[in-house]
C-alpha positions as CSV (number, residue, x, y, z in Angstrom):
1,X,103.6,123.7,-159.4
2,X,101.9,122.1,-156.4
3,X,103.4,118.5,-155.4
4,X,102.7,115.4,-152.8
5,X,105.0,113.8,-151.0
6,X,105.3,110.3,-150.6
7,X,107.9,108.6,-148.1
8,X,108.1,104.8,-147.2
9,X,110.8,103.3,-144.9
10,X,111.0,100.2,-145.8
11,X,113.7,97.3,-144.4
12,X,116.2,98.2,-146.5
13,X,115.8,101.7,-147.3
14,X,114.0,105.1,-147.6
15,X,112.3,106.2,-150.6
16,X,110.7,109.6,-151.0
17,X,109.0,110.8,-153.8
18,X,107.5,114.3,-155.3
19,X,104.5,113.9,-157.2
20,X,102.6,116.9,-159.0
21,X,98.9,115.6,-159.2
22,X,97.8,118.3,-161.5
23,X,100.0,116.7,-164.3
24,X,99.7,113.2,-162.6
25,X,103.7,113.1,-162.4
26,X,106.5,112.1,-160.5
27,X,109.0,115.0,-160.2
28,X,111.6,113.9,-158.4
29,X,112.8,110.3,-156.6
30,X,114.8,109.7,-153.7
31,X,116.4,106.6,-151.8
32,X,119.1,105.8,-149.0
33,X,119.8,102.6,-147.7
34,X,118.9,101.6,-144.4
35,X,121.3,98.9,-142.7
36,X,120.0,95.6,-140.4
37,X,121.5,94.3,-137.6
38,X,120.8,90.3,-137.8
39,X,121.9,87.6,-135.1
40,X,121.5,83.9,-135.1
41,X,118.8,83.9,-132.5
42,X,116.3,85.1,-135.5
43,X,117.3,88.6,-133.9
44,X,116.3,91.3,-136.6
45,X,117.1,95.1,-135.6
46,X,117.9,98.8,-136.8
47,X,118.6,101.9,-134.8
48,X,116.2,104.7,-134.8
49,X,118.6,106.8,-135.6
50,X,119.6,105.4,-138.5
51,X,115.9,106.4,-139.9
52,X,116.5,109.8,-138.7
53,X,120.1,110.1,-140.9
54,X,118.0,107.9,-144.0
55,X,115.0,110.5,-143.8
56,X,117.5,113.8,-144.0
57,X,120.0,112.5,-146.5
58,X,116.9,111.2,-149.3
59,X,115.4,114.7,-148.6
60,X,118.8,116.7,-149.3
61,X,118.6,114.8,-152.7
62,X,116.0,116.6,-153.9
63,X,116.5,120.3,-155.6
64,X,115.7,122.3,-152.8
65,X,113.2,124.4,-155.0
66,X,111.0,121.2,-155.7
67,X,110.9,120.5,-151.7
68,X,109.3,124.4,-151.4
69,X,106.3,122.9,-153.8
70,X,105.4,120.2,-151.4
71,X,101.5,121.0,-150.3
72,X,100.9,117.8,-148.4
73,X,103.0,114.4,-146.9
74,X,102.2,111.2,-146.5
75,X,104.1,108.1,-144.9
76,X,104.2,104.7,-145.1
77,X,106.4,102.4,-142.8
78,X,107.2,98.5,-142.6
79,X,104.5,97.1,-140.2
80,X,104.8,96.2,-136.3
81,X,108.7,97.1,-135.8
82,X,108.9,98.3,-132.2
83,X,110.2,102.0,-131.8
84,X,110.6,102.6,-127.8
85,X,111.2,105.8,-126.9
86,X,111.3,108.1,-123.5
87,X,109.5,110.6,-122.8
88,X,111.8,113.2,-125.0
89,X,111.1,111.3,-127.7
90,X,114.9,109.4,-127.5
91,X,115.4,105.6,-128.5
92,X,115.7,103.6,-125.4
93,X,117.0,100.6,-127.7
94,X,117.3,99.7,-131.1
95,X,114.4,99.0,-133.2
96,X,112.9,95.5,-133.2
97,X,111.6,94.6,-136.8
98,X,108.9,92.7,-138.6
99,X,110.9,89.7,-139.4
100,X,112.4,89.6,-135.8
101,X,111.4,85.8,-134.8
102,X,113.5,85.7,-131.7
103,X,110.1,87.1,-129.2
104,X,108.6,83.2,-129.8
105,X,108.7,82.0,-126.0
106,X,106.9,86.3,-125.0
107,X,104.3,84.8,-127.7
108,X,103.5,81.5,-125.3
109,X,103.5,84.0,-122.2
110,X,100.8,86.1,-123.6
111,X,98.5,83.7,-125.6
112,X,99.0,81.7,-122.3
113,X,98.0,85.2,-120.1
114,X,95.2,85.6,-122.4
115,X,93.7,82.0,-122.5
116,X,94.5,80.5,-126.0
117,X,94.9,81.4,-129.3
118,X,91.2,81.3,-129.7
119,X,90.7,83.9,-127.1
120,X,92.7,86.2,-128.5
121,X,90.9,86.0,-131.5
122,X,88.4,86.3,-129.7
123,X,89.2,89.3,-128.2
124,X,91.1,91.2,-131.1
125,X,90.7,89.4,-133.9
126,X,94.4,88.4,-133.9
127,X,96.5,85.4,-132.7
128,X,99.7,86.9,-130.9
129,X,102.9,86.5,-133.4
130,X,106.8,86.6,-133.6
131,X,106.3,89.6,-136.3
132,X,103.6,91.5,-134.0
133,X,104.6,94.2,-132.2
134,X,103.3,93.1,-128.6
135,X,105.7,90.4,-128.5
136,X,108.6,92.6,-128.7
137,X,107.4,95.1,-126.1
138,X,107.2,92.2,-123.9
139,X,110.4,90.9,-124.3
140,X,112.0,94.9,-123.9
141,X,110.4,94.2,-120.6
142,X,111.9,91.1,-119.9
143,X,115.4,91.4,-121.2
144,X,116.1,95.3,-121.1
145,X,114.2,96.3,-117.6
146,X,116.0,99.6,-117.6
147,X,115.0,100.6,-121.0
148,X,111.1,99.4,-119.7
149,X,110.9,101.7,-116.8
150,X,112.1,104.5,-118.9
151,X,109.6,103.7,-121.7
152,X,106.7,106.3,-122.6
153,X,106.0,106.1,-125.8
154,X,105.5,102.6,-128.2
155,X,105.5,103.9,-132.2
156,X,105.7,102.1,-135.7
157,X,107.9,103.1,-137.5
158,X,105.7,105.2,-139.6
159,X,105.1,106.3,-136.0
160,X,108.5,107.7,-135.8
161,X,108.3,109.7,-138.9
162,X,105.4,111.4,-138.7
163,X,106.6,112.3,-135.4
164,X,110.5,113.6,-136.9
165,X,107.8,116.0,-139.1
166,X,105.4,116.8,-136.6
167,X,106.7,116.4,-133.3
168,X,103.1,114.7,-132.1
169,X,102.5,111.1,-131.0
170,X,100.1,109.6,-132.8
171,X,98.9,106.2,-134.6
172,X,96.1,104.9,-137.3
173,X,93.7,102.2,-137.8
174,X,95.7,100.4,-140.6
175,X,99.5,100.0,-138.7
176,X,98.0,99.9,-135.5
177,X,95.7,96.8,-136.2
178,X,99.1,94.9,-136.9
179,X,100.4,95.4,-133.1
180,X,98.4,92.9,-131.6
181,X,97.6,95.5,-128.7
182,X,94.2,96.6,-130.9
183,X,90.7,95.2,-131.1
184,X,90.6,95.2,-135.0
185,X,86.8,95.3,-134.8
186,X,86.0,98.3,-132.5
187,X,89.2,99.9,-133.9
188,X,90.3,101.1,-130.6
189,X,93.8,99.9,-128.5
190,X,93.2,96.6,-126.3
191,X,93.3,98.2,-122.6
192,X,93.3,94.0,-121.8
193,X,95.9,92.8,-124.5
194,X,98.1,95.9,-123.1
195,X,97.7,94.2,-119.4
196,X,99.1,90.9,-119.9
197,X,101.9,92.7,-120.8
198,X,102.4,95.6,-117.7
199,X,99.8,98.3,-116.8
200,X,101.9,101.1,-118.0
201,X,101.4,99.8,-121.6
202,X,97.8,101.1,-122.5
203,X,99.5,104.8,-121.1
204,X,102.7,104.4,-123.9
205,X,100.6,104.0,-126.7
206,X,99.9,106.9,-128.9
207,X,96.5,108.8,-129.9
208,X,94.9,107.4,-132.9
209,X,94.2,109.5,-135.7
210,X,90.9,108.4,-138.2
211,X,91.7,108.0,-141.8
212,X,91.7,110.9,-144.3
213,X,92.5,113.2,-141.1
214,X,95.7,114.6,-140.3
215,X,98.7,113.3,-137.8
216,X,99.7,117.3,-137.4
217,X,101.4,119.7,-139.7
218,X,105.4,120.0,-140.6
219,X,107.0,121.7,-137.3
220,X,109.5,124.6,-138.0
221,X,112.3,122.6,-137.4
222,X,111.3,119.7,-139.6
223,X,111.0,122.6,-142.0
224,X,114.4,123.6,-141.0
225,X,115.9,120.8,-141.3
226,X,114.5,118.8,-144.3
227,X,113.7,122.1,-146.4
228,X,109.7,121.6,-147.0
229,X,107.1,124.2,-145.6
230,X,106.5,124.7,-142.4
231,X,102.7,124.2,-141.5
232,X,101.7,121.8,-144.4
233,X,99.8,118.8,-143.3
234,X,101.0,115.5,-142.4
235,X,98.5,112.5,-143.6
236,X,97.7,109.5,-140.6
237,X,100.1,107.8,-142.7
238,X,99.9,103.6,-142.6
239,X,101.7,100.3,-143.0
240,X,103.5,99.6,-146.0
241,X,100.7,97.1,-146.7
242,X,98.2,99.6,-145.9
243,X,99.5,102.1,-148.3
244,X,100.3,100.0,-151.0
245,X,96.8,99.1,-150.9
246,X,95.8,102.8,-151.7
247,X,98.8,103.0,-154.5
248,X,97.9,99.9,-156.1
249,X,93.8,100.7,-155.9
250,X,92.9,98.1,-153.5
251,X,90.3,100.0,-151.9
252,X,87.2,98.5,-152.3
253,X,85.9,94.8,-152.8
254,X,87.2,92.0,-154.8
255,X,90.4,93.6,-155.5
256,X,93.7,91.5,-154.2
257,X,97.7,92.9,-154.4
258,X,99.8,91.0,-153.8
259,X,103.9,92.9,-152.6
260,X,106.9,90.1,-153.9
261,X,109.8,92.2,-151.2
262,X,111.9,91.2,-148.9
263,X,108.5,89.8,-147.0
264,X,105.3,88.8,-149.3
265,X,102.3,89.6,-148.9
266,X,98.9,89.2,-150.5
267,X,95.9,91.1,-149.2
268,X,92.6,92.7,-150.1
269,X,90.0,95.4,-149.2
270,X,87.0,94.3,-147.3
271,X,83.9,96.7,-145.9
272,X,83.4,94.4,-143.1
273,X,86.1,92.6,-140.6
274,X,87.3,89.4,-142.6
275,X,89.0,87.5,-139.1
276,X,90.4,84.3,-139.8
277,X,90.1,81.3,-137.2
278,X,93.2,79.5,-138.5
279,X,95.0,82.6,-137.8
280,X,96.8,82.8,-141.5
281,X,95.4,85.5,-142.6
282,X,95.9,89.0,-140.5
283,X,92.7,90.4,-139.6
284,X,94.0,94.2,-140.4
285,X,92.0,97.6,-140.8
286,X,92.9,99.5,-144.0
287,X,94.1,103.0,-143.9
288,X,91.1,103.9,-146.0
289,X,88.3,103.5,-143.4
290,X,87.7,99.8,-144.6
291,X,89.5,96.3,-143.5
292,X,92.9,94.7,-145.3
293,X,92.5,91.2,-144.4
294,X,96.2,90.0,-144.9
295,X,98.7,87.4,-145.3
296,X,102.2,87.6,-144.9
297,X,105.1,85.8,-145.5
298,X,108.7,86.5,-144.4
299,X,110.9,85.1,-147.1
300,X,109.6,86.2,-150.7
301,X,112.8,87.7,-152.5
302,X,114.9,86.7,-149.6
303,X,115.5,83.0,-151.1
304,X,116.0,84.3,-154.5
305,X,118.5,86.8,-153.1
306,X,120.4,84.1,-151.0
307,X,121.0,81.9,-154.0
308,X,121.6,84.7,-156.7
309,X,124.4,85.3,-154.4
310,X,125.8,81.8,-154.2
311,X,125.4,81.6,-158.0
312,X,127.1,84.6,-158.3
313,X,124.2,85.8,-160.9
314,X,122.6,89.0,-161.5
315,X,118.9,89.7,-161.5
316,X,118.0,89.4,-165.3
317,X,120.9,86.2,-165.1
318,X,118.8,84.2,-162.6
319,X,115.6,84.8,-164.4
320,X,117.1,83.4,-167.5
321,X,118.7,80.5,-165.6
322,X,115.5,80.0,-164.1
323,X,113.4,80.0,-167.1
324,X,115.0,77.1,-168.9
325,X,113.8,74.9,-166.0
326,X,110.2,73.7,-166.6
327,X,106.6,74.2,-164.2
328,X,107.8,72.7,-161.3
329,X,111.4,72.5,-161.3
330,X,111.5,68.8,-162.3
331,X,110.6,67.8,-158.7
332,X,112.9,70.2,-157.0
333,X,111.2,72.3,-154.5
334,X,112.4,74.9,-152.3
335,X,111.3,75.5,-148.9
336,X,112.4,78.8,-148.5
337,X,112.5,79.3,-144.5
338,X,115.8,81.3,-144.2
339,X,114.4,83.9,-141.5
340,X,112.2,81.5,-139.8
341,X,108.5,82.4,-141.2
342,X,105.0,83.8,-140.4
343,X,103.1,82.0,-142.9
344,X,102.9,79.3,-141.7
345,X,103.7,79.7,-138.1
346,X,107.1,78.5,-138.4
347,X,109.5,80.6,-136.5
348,X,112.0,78.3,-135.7
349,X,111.8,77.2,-139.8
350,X,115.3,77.0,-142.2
351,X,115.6,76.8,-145.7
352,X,115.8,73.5,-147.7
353,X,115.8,72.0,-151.0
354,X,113.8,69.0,-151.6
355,X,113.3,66.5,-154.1
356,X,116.9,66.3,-155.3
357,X,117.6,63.3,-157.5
358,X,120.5,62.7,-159.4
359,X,118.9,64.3,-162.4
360,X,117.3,67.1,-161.5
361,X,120.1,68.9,-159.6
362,X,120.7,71.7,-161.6
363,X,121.3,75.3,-161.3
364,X,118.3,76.2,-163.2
365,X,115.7,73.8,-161.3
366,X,116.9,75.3,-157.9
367,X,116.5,78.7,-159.4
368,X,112.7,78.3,-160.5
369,X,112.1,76.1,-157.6
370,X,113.1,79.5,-155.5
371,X,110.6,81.8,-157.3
372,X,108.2,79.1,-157.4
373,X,107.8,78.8,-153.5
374,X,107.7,82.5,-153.2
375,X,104.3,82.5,-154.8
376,X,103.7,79.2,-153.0
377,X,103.5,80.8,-150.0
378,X,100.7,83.3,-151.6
379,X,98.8,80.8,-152.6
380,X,98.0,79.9,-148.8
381,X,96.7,83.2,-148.4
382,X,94.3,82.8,-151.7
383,X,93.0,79.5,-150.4
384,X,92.0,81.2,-146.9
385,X,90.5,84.6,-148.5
386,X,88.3,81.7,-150.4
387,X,87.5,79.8,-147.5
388,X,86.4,83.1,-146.0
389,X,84.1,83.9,-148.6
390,X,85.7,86.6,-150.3
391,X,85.9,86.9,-153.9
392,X,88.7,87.6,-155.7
393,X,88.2,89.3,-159.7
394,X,92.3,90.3,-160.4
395,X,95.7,90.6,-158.6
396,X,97.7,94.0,-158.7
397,X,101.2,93.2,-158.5
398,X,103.7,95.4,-156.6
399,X,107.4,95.1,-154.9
400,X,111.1,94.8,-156.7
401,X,109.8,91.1,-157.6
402,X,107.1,92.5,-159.9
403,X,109.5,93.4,-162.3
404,X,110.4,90.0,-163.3
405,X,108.6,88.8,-165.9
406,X,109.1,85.4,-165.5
407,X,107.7,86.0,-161.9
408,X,104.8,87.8,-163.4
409,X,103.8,84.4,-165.1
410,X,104.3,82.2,-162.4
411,X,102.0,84.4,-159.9
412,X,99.1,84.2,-162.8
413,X,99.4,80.5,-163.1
414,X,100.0,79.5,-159.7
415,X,97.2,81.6,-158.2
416,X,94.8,81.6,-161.7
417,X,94.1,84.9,-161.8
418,X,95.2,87.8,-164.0
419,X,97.8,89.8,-162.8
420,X,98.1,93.6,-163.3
421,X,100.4,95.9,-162.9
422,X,100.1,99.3,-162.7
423,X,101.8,101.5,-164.1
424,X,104.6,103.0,-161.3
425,X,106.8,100.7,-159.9
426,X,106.7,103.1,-156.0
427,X,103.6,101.8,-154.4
428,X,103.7,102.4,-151.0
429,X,104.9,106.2,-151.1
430,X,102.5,106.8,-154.1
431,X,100.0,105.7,-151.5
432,X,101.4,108.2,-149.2
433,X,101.2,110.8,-151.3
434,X,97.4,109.8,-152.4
435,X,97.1,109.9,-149.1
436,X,98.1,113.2,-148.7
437,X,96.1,114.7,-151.1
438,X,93.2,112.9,-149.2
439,X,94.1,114.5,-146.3
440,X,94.7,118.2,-147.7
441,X,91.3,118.5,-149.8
442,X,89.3,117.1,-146.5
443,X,91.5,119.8,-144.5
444,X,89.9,122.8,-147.1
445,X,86.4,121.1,-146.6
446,X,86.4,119.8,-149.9
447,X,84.1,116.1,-149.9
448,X,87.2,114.1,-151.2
449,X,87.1,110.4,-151.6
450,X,89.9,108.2,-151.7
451,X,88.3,105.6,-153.9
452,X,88.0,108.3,-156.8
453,X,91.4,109.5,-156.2
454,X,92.8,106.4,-156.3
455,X,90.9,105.8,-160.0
456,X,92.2,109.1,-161.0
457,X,96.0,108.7,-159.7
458,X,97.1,104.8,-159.9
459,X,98.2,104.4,-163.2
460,X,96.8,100.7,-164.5
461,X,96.2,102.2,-168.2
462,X,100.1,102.2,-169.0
463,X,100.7,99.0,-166.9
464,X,100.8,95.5,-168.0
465,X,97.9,92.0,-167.9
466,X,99.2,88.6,-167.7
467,X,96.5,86.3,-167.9
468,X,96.7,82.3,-166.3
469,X,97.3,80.0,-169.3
470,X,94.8,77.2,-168.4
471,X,97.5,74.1,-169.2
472,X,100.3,75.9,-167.2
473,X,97.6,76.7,-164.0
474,X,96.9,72.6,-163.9
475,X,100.8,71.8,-164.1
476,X,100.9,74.3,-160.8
477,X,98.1,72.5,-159.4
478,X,100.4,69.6,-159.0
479,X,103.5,71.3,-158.3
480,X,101.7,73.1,-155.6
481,X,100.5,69.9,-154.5
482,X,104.0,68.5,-154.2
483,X,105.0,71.8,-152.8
484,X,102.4,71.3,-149.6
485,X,103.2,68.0,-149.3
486,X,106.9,68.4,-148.1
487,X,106.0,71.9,-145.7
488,X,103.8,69.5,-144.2
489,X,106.1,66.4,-143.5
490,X,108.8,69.3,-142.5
491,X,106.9,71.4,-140.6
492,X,106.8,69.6,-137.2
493,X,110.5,70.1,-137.3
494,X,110.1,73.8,-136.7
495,X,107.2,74.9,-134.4
C-alpha cells in the first residue's frame, strides 16, 4: 500500500488524514483540538507550540505501520495568522490569527504610508485588512519591540508545518497572496508593502516555492519524531481556502465553493487576476498555478454556535427548531457580527437581532434567522464575482456547516445555484494530499496535472445536488433585501 498525507490546522484543530490513491481511500483519520486565546479588544491568538503538541499527538493516532506507507505530504493551514519566529526557528510571541480584528488603527498607518486604499490596490491588488497578515507584523512592531528586533522569520501557519517536517523556510503563491506583503499579479513579495512596515521585513520573509514543486523532504527528526519516512517529499502546501479549492475541484473556470466554518468563505478559480476595486472580494493566487478570487467572512457557524449554546440545543436540535420557522424568519434577522467582521469591513461590528415584534420572537425565527445571515454574507461575494464578470455554473459545498441539510437548502435558494457536495466531508487535507501526489509524480518526471487529478480523486459521484426551487429563491430575494437593508442602517455604527 502506498498512501498521501493530508494535514490542515485549522482554528480549532488538527486533522490529518491517510489516503491510498490506488484504491481512492481514506485509511486512517486523525484530529486534536487546538485551543484560542480571545480578549475583548477583538484579540484572537494561539501559541505555536501548541501546533507543534496538535501535529505529534494526531500523528501518534495513527497505527504506526500505516505512517511507514506515507509516499508524499501535503499541508493546508488557516490563512494570514502571523507566526514570528527568531532565527532558530523559536516563537517570539504567540500566534496572531485570521479573525484577530484588534490591528485596525496598524491598518490606517499603512494604507495611510501607502497613499489610500486605491493605491494599494494598486500596487498589490489588495486593500490592507484586520485579518491580513501585514497588520499584525506591524503591530508586533509597535507593541512588542523586543520580540521585533529578535524577528527573522514571518510564516503562515502552514509555514510553520512544513517547516516542523522539513526544517526549511519557505512560502507559496496561494497563502502568501493573503499577507498583504505580495503583489498578487507578478506573484512575487512587495519589497514596498514590506517598507511601510520596517526595512528588515522584505529580509524575514521566506523563499517562495511554485506550485506542484516541493517545500523540502521529511528531515530525520520529523521522521523520528512523527514516525513517517524520512526523505519523502513535502508539497508547497497552501491556505485552507487554497486547498479546499483543489479538494473540492475548484480548479478551473466557472466553478465556485463555498467553506460554511468557523469563517465563510466563497471563492472560485480564475486563469487571470480577478482584483476587485471595492475591496470585498480578496484578490488571491490559487495553489494550482491559477488565481482564487475570494470572499471571506468571519462569523459563518460562529452565530449558530453562540445561540445553540444559549438554547442549550444540539446540532440536529437547532436544525429542527430552525426549520419550522419559514423563508425569512418572519422578519427576524440576525446580524451576526460577534468577532467583528471582514466582509463587510466591519471590525469594530457586534451581533444583533433585528426586526423583533411581539410575534415573531421565537426560538425557531432566531434560529433560521442565524443560518440565514451566514449565507447572507456569501451572497455579497456572489453579487461582486458577477459584477466582475465571472460566471458562475454550480457551488461545491464544504466545512462542518455542509452537513446540515437544512443549510444545504438555504445556500441553493439564497444564492440560485445548485449546490453540490462531494463526496468526503475533509476538504482541505484531501487537497493536501492531492496535492502531494502532484508534487511526487512531478518529482519522478512524470507530466502530472492537477486538474485531472483532481477529476480522478474528488469524489462528486457519491455526493449529493440540491437544486434552487424557483418560489423559495424569490422569497430570499426579499429576505435578502430586508437583510441588506438593516447592515446598511447599522453599519456606520461600526467602521
Amino acid at each position: 500500500m502506498k498512501t498521501l498525507c493530508g494535514i490542515d490546522l485549522g482554528t480549532q484543530s488538527c486533522k490529518i488524514i491517510l489516503y491510498d490513491y490506488e484504491k481512492k481511500l481514506i485509511v486512517a483519520k486523525a484530529q486534536v483540538p487546538v485551543d484560542l486565546i480571545a480578549e475583548n479588544d477583538g484579540s484572537r491568538e494561539q501559541k505555536a507550540e501548541w501546533y507543534d503538541a496538535a501535529l505529534k499527538a494526531a500523528f501518534n493516532k495513527i497505527d504506526g505501520a500505516l505512517k511507514k506507507t506515507v509516499v508524499a505530504l501535503g499541508v493546508s493551514g488557516h490563512q494570514h495568522s502571523f507566526v514570528p519566529l527568531d532565527a532558530a526557528g523559536k516563537a517570539l510571541y504567540n500566534v496572531k490569527l485570521w479573525c484577530d480584528t484588534s490591528t485596525q488603527n496598524e491598518c490606517d498607518e499603512l494604507t495611510k504610508a501607502a497613499g489610500g486604499e486605491a493605491a494599494l490596490i494598486a500596487q498589490t491588488g489588495l486593500p490592507m485588512r484586520p485579518g491580513y497578515t501585514a497588520p499584525k507584523v506591524q503591530w508586533l512592531k509597535k507593541h512588542k519591540p523586543e520580540a521585533f528586533a529578535k524577528l527573522a522569520h514571518i510564516l503562515l501557519p502552514h509555514d510553520y508545518i512544513n517547516y516542523l517536517l522539513t526544517g526549511e523556510y519557505t512560502a507559496e503563491y496561494g497563502d502568501a497572496s493573503g499577507t498583504a506583503l505580495f503583489d498578487v499579479r507578478e506573484r512575487k513579495w512587495s519589497e514596498k508593502v514590506c517598507a511601510y512596515i520596517d526595512p528588515k521585513v522584505a529580509g524575514c520573509l521566506p523563499r517562495l516555492v511554485k506550485p506542484g514543486e516541493s517545500a523540502g523532504a521529511v528531515s530525520a527528526a520529523a521522521s523520528h519524531l512523527y514516525g513517517i519516512p524520512a526523505g519523502i517529499p513535502v508539497a508547497a502546501g497552501g491556505g485552507d481556502n487554497m486547498m479546499g479549492a483543489i479538494g473540492t475541484g475548484t480548479v478551473k473556470d466557472g466553478t465556485l465553493a463555498m467553506s460554511l466554518g468557523t469563517s465563510g468563505t466563497l471563492f472560485g478559480f480564475s486563469n487571470a487576476p480577478v482584483i476587485d476595486p471595492a475591496g470585498n472580494l480578496a484578490a488571491f493566487c490559487s495553489s494550482t498555478g491559477g488565481w482564487l478570487p475570494l470572499l471571506c467572512t468571519m462569523n459563518c457557524t460562529v452565530a449558530t454556535e453562540e445561540l445553540r449554546e444559549l438554547f442549550n440545543l444540539d446540532v440536529k436540535a437547532f436544525d429542527a427548531e430552525a426549520a419550522k420557522a419559514p423563508i425569512g424568519a418572519d422578519g427576524l434577522v440576525v446580524l451576526p457580527f460577534f468577532n467583528g467582521e471582514r466582509t463587510p469591513n466591519l471590525p469594530y461590528g457586534r451581533a444583533s437581532i433585528n426586526g423583533i415584534t411581539a410575534a415573531n420572537f421565537k426560538k425557531e425565527n432566531i434560529a433560521r434567522a442565524s443560518l440565514e445571515a451566514a449565507i447572507f454574507g456569501m451572497r455579497i461575494g456572489l453579487e461582486g464575482f458577477h459584477q466582475l464578470g465571472f460566471k458562475a455554473r454550480e457551488i461545491r459545498l464544504t466545512g462542518g456547516g455542509a452537513k446540515s441539510p437544512l443549510w444545504q437548502s438555504i445556500a441553493a435558494n439564497v444564492m440560485n445555484l445548485p449546490v453540490r457536495l462531494p463526496a468526503g466531508d475533509e476538504a482541505a487535507a484531501m487537497g493536501g494530499a492531492i496535492q502531494g501526489l502532484w508534487c511526487l509524480q512531478k518529482s519522478e518526471g512524470q507530466n502530472a496535472d492537477i486538474e485531472a487529478l483532481t477529476a480522478e480523486h474528488v469524489g462528486l459521484e457519491g455526493g449529493l445536488t440540491v437544486n434552487p426551487d424557483p418560489a423559495s429563491a424569490a422569497a430570499y430575494d426579499k429576505a435578502y433585501s430586508e437583510y441588506s437593508r438593516y447592515l446598511g442602517a447599522l453599519s456606520p455604527l461600526y467602521k
